[in-house]
N, C-alpha and C positions, 0 to 999 in steps of 0.2 A: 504494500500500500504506500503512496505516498501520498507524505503530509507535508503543510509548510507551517514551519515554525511561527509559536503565536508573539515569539520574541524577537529574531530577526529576519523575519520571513521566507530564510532557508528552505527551497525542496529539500525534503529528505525520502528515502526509500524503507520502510519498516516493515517486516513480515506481521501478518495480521496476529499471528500468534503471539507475539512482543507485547503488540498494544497496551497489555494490563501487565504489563512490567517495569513502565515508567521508562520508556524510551527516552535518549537526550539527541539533543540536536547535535549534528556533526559540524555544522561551523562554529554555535554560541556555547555548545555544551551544556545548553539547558531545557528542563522538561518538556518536551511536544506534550503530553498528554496533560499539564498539570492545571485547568480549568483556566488560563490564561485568557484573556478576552483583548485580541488582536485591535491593532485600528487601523483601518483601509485607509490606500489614498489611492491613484490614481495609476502610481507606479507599482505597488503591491498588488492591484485588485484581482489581476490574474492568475496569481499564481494559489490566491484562496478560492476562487471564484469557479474554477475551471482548470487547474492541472491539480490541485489537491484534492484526494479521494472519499475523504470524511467532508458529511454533508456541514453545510456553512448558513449558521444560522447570521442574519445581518441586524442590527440595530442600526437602522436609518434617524437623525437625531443631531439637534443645535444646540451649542452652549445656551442660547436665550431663553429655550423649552424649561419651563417649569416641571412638569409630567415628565419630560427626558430625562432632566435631571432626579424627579423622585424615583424612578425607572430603574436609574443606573447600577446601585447597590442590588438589587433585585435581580437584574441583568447578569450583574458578578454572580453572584450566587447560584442560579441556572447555570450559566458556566461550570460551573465546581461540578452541578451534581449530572451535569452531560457530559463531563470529560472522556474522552478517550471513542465516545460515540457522536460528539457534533461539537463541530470546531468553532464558537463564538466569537462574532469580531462588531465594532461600532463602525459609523463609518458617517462623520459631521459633512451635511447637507449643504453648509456652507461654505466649508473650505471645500469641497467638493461638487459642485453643482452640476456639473455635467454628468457624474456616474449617477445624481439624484434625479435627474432628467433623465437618465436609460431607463432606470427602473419607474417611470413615472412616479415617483415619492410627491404625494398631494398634502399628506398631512404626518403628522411627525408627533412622537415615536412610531415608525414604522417596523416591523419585523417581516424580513420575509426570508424565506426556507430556501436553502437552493441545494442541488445534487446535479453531478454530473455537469455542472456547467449550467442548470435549466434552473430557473424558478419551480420551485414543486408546489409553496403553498405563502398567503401573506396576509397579517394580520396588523389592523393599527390602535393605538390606543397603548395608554402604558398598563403595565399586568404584574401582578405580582411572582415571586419566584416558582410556584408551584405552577400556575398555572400556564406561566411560560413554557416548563419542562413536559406538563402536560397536552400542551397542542403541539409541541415538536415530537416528542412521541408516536402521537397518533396520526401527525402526519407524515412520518417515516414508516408508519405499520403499513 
């Protein structure tokens, strides 16, 4: 499988059996699996988006967002407990506006699922941690 690192955005190549062994990354030497919550930009967004194998959950989301900000520790925390099964990353609509315009991002905090490169599923609204973990679940089932 490969993952890219949620700390330097390193491809790495990991046999799937590794996964719940706390793999480290080969250029930063530290944990690919360890609930780390990425932040996109423009030059990153590839290689989570679409060469990385684990599905990539996205937080579409502005400094200015009140809800994005109440979000975010909640955000973390879903991270933690989807580790090693769904690769968590932010990605500010502001410093970003063009990749918020691919995804058509109307309103914010945006979540949406992606695998294989495709959008699978997208939800907006801020949400608490459980219920975050709970719609990526079952839209991976």
């Amino acid at each position: 499988m490969i993952l890219a690192c949620p700390h330097c955005s390193a491809l790495n190549r990991v046999p799937d059996a590794r996964l719940a062994e706390a793999p480290g990354c080969g250029q930063c030497h530290r944990a690919l699996c360890d609930g780390s919550v990425a932040e996109l930009n423009a030059g990153n967004f590839g290689r989570y988006a679409e060469r990385s194998e684990l599905p990539l959950l996205i937080d579409f989301w502005a400094a200015w967002c009140g809800p994005c900000r109440s979000m975010a520790p909640q955000f973390a925390a879903a991270a933690t407990t989807l580790a090693g099964r769904v690769q968590l990353a932010k990605l500010d609509t502001e410093a970003e506006q063009a990749l918020a315009a691919r995804f058509n991002v109307r309103s914010i905090p945006t979540l949406v699922l992606m695998q294989g490169g495709q959008e699978r599923a997208r939800v907006a609204g801020a949400r608490p941690a459980s219920e975050i973990t709970r719609w990526v679940e079952g839209a991976l089932a």
